[in-house]
C-alpha positions as CSV (number, residue, x, y, z in Angstrom):
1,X,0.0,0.0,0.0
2,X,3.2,2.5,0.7
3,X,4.6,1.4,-2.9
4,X,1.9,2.1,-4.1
5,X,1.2,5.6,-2.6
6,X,4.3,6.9,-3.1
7,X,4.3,5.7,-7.0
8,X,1.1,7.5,-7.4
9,X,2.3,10.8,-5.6
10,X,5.7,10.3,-8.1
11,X,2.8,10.1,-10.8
12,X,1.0,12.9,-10.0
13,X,4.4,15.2,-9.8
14,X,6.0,14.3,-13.2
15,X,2.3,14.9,-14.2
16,X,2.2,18.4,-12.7
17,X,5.4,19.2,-14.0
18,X,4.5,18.6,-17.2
19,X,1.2,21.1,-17.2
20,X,3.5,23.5,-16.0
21,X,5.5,23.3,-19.0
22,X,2.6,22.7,-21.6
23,X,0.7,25.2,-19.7
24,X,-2.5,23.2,-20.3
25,X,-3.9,22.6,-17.2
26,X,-4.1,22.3,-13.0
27,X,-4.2,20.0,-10.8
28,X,-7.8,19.3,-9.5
29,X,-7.8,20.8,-6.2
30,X,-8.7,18.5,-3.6
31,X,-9.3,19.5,0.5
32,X,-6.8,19.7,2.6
33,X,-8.4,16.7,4.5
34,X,-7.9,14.4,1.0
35,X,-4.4,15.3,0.8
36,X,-3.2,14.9,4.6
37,X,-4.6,11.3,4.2
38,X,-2.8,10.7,1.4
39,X,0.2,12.3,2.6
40,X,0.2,9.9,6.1
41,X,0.7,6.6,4.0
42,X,3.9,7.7,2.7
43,X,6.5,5.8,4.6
44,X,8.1,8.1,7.1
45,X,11.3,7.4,5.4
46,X,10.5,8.2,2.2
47,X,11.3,11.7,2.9
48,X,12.4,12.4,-0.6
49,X,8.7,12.1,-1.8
50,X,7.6,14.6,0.5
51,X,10.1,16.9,-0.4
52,X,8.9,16.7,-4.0
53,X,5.3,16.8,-2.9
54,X,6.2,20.9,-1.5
55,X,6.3,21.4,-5.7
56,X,2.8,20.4,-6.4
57,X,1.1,23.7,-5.6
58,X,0.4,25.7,-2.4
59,X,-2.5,23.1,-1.5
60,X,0.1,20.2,-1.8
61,X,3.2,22.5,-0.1
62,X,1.4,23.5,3.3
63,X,-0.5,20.5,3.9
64,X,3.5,18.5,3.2
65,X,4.9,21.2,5.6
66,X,2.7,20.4,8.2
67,X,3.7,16.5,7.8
68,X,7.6,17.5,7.8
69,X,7.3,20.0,10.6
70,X,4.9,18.1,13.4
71,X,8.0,16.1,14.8
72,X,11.0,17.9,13.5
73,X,13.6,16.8,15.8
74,X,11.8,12.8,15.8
75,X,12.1,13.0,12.1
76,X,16.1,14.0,12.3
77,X,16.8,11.4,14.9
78,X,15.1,8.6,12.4
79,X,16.6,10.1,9.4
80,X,20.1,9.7,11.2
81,X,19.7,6.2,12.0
82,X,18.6,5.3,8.5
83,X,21.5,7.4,6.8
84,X,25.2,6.8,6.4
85,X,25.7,10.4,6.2
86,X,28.4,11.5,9.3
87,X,27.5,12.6,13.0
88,X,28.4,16.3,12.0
89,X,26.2,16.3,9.0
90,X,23.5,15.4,11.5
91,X,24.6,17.9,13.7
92,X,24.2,20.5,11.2
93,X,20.8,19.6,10.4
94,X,19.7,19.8,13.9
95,X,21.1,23.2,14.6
96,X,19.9,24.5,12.1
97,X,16.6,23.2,12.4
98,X,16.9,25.2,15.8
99,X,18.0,28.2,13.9
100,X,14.8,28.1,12.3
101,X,12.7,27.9,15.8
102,X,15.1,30.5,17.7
103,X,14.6,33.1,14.8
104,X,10.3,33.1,16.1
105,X,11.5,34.2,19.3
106,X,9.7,37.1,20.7
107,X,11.8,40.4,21.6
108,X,11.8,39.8,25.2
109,X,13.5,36.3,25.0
110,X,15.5,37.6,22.5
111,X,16.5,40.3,25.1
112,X,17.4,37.9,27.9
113,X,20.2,35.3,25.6
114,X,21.5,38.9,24.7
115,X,22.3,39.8,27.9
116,X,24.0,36.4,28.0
117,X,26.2,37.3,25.3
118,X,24.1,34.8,23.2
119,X,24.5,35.8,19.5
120,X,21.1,34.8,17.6
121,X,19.9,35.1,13.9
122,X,17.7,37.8,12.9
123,X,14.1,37.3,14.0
124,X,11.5,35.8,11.2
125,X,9.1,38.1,10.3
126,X,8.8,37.3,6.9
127,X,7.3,33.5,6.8
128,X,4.5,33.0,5.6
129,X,4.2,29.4,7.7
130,X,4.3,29.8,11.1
131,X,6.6,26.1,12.2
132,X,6.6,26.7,15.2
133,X,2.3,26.6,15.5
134,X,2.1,23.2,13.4
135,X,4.6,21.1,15.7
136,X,2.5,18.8,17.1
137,X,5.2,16.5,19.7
138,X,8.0,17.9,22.1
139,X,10.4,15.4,23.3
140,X,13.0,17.5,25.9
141,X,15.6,15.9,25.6
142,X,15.7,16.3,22.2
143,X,15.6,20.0,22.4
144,X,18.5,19.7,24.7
145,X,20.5,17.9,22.4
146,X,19.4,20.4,19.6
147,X,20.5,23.2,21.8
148,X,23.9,21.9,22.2
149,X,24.2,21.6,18.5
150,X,23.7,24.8,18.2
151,X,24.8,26.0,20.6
152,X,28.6,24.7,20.0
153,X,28.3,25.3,16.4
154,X,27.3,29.0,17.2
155,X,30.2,29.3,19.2
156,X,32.6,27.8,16.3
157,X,30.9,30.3,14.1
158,X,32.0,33.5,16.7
159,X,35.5,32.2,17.0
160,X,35.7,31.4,13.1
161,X,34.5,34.9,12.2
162,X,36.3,36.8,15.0
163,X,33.1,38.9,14.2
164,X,31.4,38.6,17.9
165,X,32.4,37.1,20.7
166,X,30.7,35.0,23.6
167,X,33.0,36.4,26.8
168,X,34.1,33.8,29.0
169,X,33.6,35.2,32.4
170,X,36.9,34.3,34.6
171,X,34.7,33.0,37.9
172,X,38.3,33.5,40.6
173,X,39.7,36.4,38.8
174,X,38.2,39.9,40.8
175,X,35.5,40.8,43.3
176,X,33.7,42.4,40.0
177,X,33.5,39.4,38.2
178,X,33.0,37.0,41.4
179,X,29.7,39.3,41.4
180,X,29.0,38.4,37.8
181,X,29.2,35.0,38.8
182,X,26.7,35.0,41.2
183,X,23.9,36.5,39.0
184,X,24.4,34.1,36.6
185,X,24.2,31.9,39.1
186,X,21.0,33.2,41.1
187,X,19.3,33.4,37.2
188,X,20.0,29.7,36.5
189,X,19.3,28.8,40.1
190,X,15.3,27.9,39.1
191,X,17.1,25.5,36.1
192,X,19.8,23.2,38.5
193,X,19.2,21.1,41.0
194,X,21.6,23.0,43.2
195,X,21.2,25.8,45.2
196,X,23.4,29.0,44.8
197,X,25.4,27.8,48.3
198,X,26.5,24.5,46.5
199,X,27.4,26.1,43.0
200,X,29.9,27.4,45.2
201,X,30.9,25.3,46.8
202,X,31.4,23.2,44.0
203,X,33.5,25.9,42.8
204,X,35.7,26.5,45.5
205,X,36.6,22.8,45.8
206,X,36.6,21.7,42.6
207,X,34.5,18.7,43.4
208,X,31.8,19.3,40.7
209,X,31.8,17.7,37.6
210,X,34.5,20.3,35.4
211,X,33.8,22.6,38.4
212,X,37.5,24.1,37.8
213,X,36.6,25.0,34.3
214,X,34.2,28.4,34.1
215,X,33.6,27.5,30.7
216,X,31.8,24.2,30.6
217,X,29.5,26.1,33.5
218,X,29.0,29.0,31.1
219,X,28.0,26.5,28.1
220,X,25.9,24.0,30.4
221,X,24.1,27.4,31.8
222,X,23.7,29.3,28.8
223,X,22.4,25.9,26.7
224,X,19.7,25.6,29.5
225,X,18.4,28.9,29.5
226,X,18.1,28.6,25.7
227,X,16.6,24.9,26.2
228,X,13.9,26.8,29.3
229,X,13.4,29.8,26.2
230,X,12.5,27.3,23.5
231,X,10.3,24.9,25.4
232,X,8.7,28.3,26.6
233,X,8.0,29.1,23.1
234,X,6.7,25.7,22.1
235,X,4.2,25.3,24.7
236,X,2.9,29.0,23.9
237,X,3.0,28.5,20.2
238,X,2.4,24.6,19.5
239,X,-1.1,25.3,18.9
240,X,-2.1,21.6,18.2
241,X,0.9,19.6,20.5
242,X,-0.2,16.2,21.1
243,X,2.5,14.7,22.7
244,X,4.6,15.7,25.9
245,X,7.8,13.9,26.6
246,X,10.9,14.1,28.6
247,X,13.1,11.2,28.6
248,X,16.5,10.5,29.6
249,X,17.1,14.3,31.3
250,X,20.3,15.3,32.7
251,X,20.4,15.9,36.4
252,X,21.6,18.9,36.1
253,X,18.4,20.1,34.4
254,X,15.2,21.2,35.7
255,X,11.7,21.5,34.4
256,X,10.7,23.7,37.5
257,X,10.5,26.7,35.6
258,X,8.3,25.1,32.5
259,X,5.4,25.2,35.5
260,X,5.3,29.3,34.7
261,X,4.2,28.2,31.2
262,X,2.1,25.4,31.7
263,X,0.3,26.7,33.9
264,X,-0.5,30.5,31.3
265,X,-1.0,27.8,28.6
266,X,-4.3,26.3,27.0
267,X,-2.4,24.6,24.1
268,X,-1.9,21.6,26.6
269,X,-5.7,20.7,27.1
270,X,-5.6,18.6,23.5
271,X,-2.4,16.5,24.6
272,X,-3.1,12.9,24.4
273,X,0.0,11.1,25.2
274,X,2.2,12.4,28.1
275,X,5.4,10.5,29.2
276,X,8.0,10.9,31.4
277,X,10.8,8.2,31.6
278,X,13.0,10.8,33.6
279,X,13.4,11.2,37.3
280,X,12.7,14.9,37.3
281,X,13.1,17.9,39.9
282,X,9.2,19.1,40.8
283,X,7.4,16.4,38.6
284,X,5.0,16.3,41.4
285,X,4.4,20.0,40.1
286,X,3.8,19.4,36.4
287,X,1.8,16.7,36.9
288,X,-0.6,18.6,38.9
289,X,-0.3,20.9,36.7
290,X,-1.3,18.6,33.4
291,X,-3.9,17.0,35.1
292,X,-5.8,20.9,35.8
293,X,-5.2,21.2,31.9
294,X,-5.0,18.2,30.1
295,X,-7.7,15.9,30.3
296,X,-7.7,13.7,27.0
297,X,-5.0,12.2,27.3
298,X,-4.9,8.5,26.1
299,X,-1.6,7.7,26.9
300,X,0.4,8.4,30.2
301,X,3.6,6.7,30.4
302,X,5.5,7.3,33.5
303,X,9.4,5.4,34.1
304,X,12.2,6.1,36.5
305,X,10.1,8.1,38.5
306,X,10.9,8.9,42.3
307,X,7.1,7.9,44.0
308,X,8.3,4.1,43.1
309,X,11.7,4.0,45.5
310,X,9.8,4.7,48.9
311,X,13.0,6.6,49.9
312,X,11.4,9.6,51.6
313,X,7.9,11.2,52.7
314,X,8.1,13.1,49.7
315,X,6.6,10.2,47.8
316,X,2.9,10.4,49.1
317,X,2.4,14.0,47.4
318,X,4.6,13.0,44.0
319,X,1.7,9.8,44.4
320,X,-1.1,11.7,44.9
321,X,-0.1,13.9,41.5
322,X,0.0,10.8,40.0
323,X,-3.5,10.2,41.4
324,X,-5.4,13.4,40.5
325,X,-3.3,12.8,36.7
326,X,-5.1,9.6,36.1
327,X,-8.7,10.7,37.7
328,X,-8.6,13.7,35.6
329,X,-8.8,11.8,32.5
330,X,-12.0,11.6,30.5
331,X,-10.3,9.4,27.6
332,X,-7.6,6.9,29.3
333,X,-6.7,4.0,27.0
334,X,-3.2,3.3,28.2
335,X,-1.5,3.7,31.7
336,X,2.4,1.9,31.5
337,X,4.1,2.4,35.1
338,X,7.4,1.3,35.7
339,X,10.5,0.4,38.2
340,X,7.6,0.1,40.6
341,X,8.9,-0.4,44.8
342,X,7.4,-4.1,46.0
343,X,6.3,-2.4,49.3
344,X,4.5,0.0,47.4
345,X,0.2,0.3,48.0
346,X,-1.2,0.0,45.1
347,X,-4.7,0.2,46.1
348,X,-4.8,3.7,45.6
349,X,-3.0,3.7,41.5
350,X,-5.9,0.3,41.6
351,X,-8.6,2.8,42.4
352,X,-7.5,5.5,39.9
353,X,-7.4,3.0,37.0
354,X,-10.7,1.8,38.6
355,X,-12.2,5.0,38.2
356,X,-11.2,5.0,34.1
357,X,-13.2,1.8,33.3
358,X,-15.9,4.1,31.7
359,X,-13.0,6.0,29.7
């Protein structure tokens, strides 16, 4: 059935190519409905038939858009296990697929990486698709990765140029720059797991992980707040986002301050598949969160997560999230826990599925 889909939309491009040069006729216009359909039973790694598919006609390039840009960064990661191309060519395709977003960017985001001595591209004003609107799933640690992409190559850029350059800041040197230090630090604090005391501690005795090197902190923080910045925008912007997930997060990296912006967002209420195989800083948090705004999910899938060790009271709250997640549901079709603790009561997470038998 693929073969044959993608032969037909081959077909039907030769085809329009030709009326364009015998200027004889159009292609029928079909709804945008007919041509999504047709466009899902392409294989997703058939990419090159999509790509043609953007020369059909405006009908035929928006609706293909919206099918390369609902998963971007998915759609990289499976094109780079399917290719033989190298790791930097993949690298350069990420970043600048994060060119792309950061260039949407509103002023006052734009304001705050300058501060930072964060050199961005020029904002888009100009295009006429708005990609950031049509992305329909975030994965964060995929941004993350994309980030550092970009980040490092944005950095080779500055260096390469000598046009601009991203100022390390020398952490031991004076009083003045100690004090620059601990702004940075007291801006980032909401994004680390640390508090200000034990960033410096870490930096006085060098027991951190490269805590005697200022600039791998300057590059971890300035790649968060870009990371914080983007998923800001994509929760704001993502007017149709499906699917939430956060897998395999550093420890250094907190989703603390993404509460701000779920909680001032409305584009969460059509999510239907959250998961979260991540132990992550205030999860408790966001799930209480979700389950005030998002209650059609289908999907929750929940790994690694704290409430299953038992190690401290803690638990019973990051539970009841879990709870009040589940009960909030109105279309539940699957719930996939792991890593769960043998002492743990299940009666109540029993009574929560209980309550979704109807769903």
């Amino acid at each position: 059935h693929s073969a044959s889909t993608s032969s037909f939309l081959h077909v039907l491009i030769m085809s329009r190519q030709t009326q364009l040069i015998e200027s004889q006729s159009r292609v029928p216009n079909l709804p945008s409905e007919c041509i999504t359909e047709i466009l899902k039973s392409v294989p997703s790694e058939d990419i090159s038939t999509l790509f043609t598919c953007l020369l059909i006609n405006r009908q035929w390039c928006l609706n293909t858009v919206r099918m390369l840009w609902y998963d971007p960064f998915g759609l990289l990661l499976a094109k780079r296990g399917q290719t033989t191309s190298s790791i930097e060519d993949w690298r350069l395709r990420v970043a600048s697929l994060l060119n792309t977003y950061i260039s949407f960017l509103e002023n006052e985001d734009r304001q705050t990486l300058h501060q930072h001595k964060i050199v961005l591209p020029k904002r888009n004003s100009k295009s006429s698709i708005d990609y950031v609107g049509i992305m329909q799933k975030i994965n964060v640690d995929q941004i993350l990765d994309g980030v550092h992409c970009w980040y490092a190559l944005s950095r080779a850029k500055a260096a390469q140029m000598q046009s601009f350059a991203i100022k390390t800041i020398d952490y031991n040197a004076s009083s003045k720059n100690s004090h620059k230090f601990l702004n940075l630090v007291k801006l980032l604090n909401l994004f680390f797991h640390n508090s200000v005391r034990n960033v410096k501690k870490q930096r006085s005795d060098g027991n951190g992980d490269n805590g005697e090197n200022p600039a791998h902190f300057e590059r971890v923080a300035s790649e968060h707040l870009i990371t914080l910045i983007m998923l800001k925008l994509f929760v704001r912007r993502c007017e149709s986002l499906k699917v939430f997930g956060i897998e395999n997060i550093r420890d250094s990296f907190s989703l603390e301050t993404m509460l701000i912006h779920l909680n001032s967002s409305t584009n969460l209420s059509n999510l239907v598949e959250f998961i979260c195989v991540s132990k992550v800083p205030g999860i408790s948090d966001i799930l209480s969160s979700l389950a005030q705004i998002s209650r059609r999910l289908k999907k929750i899938k929940i790994w690694q997560y704290p409430i299953f060790t038992l190690r401290s009271g803690s638990e019973n709250l990051q539970l009841s999230s879990l709870i009040q997640l589940i009960t909030a549901q109105k279309s539940l079709e699957e719930l996939d826990l792991g890593y769960l603790h043998p002492d743990l009561d299940l009666n109540t997470i029993c009574d929560a599925i209980a309550s979704q038998s109807k769903t």
